[in-house]
MARFI-450308 format. One line per 10 residues: number of its first residue (from 1); their letters; for each residue x, y, z of C-alpha. Coordinates in steps of 0.1 Angstrom, whole numbers, m for minus. Each point is the difference from the previous one (the first is absolute). Example, Ala and Ser with C-alpha at 12.3 -4.5 7.8 and 13.67 -1.06 7.14 Angstrom:
! MARFI-450308
1> as> 123,m45,78 | 14,34,m7
//
This chain:
! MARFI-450308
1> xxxxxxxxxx> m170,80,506 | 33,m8,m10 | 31,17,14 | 20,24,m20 | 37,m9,m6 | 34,18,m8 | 24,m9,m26 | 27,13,m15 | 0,2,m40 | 36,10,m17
11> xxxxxxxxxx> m11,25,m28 | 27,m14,m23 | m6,m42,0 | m32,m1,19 | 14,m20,23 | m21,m10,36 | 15,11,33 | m16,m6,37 | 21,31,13 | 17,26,m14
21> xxxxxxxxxx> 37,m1,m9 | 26,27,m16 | 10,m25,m25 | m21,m23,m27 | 8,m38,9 | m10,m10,m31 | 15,33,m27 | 25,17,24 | m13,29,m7 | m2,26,33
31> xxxxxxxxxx> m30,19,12 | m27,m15,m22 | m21,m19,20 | m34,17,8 | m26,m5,28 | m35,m14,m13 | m27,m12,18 | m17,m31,m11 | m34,m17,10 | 11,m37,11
41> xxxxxxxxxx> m33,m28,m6 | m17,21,m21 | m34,m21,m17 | m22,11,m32 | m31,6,28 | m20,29,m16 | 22,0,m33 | m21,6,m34 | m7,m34,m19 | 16,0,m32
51> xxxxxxxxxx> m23,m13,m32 | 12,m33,m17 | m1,2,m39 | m11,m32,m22 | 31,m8,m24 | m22,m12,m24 | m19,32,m5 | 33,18,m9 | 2,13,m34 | 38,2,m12
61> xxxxxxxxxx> m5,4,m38 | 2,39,6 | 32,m5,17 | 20,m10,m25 | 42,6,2 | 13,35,m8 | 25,m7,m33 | 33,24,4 | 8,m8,m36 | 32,m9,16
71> xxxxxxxxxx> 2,m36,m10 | 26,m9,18 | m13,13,29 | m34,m13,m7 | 8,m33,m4 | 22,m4,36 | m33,16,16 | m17,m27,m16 | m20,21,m28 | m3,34,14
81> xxxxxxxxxx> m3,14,35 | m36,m10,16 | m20,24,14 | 6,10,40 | 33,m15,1 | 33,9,14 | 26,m5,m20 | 38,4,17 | 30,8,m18 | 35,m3,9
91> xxxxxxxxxx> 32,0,m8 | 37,19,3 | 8,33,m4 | 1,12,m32 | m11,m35,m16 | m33,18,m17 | m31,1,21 | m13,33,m6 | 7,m1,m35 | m14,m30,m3
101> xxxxxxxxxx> m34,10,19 | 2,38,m22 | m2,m20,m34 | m30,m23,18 | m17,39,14 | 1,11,m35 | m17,m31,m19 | m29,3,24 | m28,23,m6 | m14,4,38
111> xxxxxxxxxx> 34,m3,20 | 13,24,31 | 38,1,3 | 9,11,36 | 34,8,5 | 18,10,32 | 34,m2,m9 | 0,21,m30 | m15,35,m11 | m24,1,m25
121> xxxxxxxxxx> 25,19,m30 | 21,m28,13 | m24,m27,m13 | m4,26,m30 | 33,m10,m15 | 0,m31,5 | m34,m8,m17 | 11,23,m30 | 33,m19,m1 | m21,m38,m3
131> xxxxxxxxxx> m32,16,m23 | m9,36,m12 | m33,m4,m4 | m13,m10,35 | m28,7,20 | 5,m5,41 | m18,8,33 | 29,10,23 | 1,8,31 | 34,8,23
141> xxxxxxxxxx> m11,m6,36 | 14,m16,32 | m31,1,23 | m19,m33,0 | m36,12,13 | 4,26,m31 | 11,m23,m27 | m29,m26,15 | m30,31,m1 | 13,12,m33
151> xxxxxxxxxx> m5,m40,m12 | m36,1,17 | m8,33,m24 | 15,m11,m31 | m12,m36,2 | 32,m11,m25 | m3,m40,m15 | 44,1,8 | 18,17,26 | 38,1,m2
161> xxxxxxxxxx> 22,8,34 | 30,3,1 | 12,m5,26 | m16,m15,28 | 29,11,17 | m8,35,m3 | m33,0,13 | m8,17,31 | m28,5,25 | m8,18,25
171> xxxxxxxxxx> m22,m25,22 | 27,m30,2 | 34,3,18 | 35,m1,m11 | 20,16,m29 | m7,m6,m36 | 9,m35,m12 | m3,m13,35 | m15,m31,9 | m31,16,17
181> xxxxxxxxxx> m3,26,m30 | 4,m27,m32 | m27,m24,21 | m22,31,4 | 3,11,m34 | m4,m34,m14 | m34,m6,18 | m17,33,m10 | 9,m7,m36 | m13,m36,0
191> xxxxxxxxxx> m32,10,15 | m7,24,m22 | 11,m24,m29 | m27,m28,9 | m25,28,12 | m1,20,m34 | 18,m28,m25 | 29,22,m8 | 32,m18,m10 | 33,9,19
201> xxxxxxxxxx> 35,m2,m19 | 23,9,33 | 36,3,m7 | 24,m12,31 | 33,7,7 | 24,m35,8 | 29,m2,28 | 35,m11,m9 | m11,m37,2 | m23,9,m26
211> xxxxxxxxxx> m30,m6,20 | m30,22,3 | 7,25,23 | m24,7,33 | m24,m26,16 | m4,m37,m12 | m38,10,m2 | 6,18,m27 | 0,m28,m25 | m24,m19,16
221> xxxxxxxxxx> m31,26,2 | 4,13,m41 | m11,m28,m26 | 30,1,m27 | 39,3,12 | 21,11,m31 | 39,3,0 | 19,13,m29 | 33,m16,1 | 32,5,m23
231> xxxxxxxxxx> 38,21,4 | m1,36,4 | 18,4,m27 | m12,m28,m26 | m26,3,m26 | m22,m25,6 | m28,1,34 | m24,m29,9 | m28,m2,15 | m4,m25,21
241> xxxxxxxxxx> m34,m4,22 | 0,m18,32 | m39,m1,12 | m28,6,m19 | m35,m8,16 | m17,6,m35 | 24,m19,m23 | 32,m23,m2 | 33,9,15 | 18,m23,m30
251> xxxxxxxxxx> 2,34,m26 | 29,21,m6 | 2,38,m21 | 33,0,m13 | 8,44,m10 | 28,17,m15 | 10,33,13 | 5,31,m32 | 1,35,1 | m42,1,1
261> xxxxxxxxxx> m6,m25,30 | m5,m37,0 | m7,m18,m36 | m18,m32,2 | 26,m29,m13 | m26,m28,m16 | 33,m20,m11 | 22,2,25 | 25,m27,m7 | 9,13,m32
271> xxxxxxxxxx> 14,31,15 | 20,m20,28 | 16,m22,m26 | 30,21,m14 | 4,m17,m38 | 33,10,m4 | 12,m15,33 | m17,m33,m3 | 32,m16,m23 | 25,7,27
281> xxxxxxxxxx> 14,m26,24 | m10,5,38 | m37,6,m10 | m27,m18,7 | m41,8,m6 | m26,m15,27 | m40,2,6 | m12,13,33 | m34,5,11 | m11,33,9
291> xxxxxxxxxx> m36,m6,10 | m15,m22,m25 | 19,20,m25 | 35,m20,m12 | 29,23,m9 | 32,m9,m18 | 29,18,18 | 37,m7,m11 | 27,m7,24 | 33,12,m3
301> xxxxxxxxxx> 30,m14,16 | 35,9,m4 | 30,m21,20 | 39,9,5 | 29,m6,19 | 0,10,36 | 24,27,10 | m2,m11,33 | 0,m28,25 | m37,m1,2
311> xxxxxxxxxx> m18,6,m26 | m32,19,m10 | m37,m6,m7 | m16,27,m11 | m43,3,m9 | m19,28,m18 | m37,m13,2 | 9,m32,14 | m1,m13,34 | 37,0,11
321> xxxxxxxxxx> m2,m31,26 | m18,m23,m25 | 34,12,m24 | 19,m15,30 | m20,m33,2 | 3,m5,m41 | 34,7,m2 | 4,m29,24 | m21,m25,m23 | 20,7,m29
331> xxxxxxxxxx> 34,m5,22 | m9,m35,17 | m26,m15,m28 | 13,16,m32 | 37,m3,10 | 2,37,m9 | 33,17,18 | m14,33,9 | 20,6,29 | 22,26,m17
341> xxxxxxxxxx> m29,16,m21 | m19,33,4 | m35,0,m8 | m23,26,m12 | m39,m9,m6 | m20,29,m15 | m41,0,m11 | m5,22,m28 | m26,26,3 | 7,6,40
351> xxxxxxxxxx> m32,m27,6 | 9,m20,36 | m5,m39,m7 | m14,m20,31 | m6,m29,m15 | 23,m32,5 | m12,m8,m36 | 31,24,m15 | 24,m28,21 | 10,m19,m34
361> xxxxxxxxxx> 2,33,m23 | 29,16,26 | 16,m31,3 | 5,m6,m38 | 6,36,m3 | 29,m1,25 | 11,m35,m21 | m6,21,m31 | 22,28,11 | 25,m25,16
371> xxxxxxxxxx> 13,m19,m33 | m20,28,m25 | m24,m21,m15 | m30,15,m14 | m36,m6,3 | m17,16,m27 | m39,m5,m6 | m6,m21,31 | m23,9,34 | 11,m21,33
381> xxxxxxxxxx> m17,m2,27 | 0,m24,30 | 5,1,38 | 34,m19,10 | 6,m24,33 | 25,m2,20 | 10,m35,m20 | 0,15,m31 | m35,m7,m10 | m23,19,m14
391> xxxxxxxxxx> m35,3,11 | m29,9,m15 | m16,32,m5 | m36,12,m1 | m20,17,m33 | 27,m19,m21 | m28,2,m31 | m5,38,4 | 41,6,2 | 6,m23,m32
401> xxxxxxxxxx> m31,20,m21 | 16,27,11 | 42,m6,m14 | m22,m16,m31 | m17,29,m5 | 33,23,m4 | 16,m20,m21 | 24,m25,19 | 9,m33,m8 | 7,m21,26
411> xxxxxxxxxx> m14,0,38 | 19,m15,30 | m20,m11,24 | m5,m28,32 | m11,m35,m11 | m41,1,14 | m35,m20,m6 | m13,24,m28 | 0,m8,m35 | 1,36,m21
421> xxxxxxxxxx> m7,15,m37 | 33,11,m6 | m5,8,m36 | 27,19,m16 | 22,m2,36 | 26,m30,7 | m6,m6,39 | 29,m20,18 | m9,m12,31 | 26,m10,24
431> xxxxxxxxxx> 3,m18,36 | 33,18,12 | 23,26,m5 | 27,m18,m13 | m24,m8,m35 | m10,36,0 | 39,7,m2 | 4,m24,m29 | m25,18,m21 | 23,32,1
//
């Protein structure tokens, strides 16, 4: 028989000690670690077998996906949410979550809301405020083996929680939103998920570096990871999915927040482009790919004289360093003195680009604001080396149907292999920056 051993198991991270100790090594936190005893060479002798299932006696016409009428939503899930799945959404504070899984709760017929961080008038005002007419299971409880039997008697198609933060049992260690209390809570739900095909929409709270908060684990035992991304205090949300064990990770929901939730935008570069602003010198319009989705966003840039000795560079949805590296190119391969120049680069619509494919709109847009030349009906887009060269960009078909479709006229892009249909649209290709300069 094998011989029982202690450990010591920190109720906060979970972490493994041999002996016992004040502090955490691995969270700093003090007097959390906790004696067990565990059974070391343990062997399935005298477990119960478990019954293997043929795959190709399993029926899954009756399981068909569970349409939100959310089409945005809908369509990053890849057509609706599939029965027994876990479905985890995050993002920051105040970015939309639970209003975004309220209008979801009130579309479906068969759907459980479980909320522990607000009261059920609370929920109350915030449904009547998105829909009056509305018909919603709610219930307002912390207590995990509650929520989980009330689930069992109910049998819902949907169940909401937010958050998994909140939820608390009795039979694992640690405070709420702990390590050992998330992992705990996580496990119960996803068993009884698979075990009685309920879907799971769990709502997670993120850390300051915008990461999921609690245990890695997290996203790996749930089948769908959701983030809803966007400024606090912008419009526009999108949501962006990151694993999807039922569908493609290449879709994006873009929203816009009003006074009655989130409102599905099916067009949503025509509300990024500002018409009235496209005629003025310093902006610039480029394609992006959100997903398999391209968006045109216009760039703003706006140069003056520096005050000072040093001067500044500035970014409002724009990564700052790669400002730095472009504002080089345009000094040493465009001959541009920018030495004695502030720079401001601004996205419209408070949308974050990542992509190096916005390299050649900023540039022209600081050349634009620079000797105020204007760059009326054209798209740019193109990824710049340090040489001055530009390089070529992926989906360049998709992003020139796209500027054709709304209207524009000419589409600067990287010399490549493809031949396209431009139609209606002028496309000037061009090797280096120093040709895209001369079509200003």
């Amino acid at each position: 028989m094998a011989k029982p051993t202690t450990v010591f198991v920190c109720s906060d991270c979970g972490h493994k000690a041999a002996r016992w100790q004040g502090k955490c090594p691995n969270c700093g936190e003090w007097n959390t670690l906790e004696e067990q005893r565990q059974v070391a060479g343990s062997s399935s002798l005298g477990a119960k077998t478990a019954a293997p299932v043929d795959l190709a006696s399993i029926n899954i016409e009756d399981r068909c996906r569970i349409v939100t009428g959310i089409g945005e939503f809908d369509d990053v899930v890849g057509g609706g949410v599939v029965p027994g799945s876990l479905v985890l959404l995050g993002g920051d504070p105040g970015i939309g979550k639970s209003t975004l899984a309220l209008q979801l709760s009130m579309n479906v017929k068969n759907i459980l809301y479980v909320s522990g961080e607000e009261s059920v008038h609370q929920i109350k005002l915030r449904a009547a405020r998105i829909r009056s007419d509305h018909e919603l299971q709610v219930l307002s409880e912390i207590d995990l083996d509650a929520v989980l039997a009330t689930i069992e008697a109910r049998h819902p198609e949907i169940v909401v929680v937010d958050s998994i933060q909140t939820m608390y049992s009795e039979q694992s260690s640690g405070v709420a939103g702990g390590v050992a209390q998330v992992t705990n809570a996580v496990q119960k739900i996803m068993r009884l998920a698979k075990l009685l095909h309920i879907s799971f929409i769990i709502i997670g709270h993120v850390t300051k570096e915008g990461y999921l908060a609690g245990p890695k684990t997290l996203e790996h035992m749930v089948d769908t990871v959701l983030y809803l991304e966007g400024e606090r205090f912008a419009s526009f949300r999108i949501l962006r999915c990151v694993k999807n064990r039922f569908g493609t990770t290449n879709e994006v929901g873009v929203f816009e927040m009003q006074g009655q939730g989130l409102a599905e935008v099916k067009n949503p570069s025509q509300l990024f482009l500002d018409e009235e602003q496209l005629k003025a010198s310093g902006n610039a319009i480029t394609s992006v790919m959100e997903g398999s989705r391209a968006l045109l966003l216009e760039i703003q840039a706006l140069t003056s004289a520096s005050n000072f000795g040093y001067p500044k560079r500035t970014t409002a949805g724009f990564d700052a360093n790669r400002l730095q590296l472009l504002t080089a190119i345009l000094s040493k391969r465009a001959g541009l003195n920018l030495s004695n120049q502030d720079i401001y680069i601004n996205v419209v619509g408070g949308i974050k680009i990542d992509e190096p494919a916005a390299d050649l709109a900023v540039a022209l847009a600081i050349v634009s604001s620079l000797k105020d030349a204007v760059m009326a009906n054209t798209v740019v887009v193109g990824e710049l080396g340090l040489s001055g060269e530009v390089r070529f960009v992926p989906n360049l078909e998709k992003r020139i149907k796209e500027a054709q479709k709304l209207g524009f006229k000419r589409f600067i892009c990287p010399k490549g292999k493809g031949n396209f249909k431009t139609g209606q649209i002028d496309v000037l290709p061009v090797k280096t920056l120093a040709e895209a300069i001369k079509l200003l």
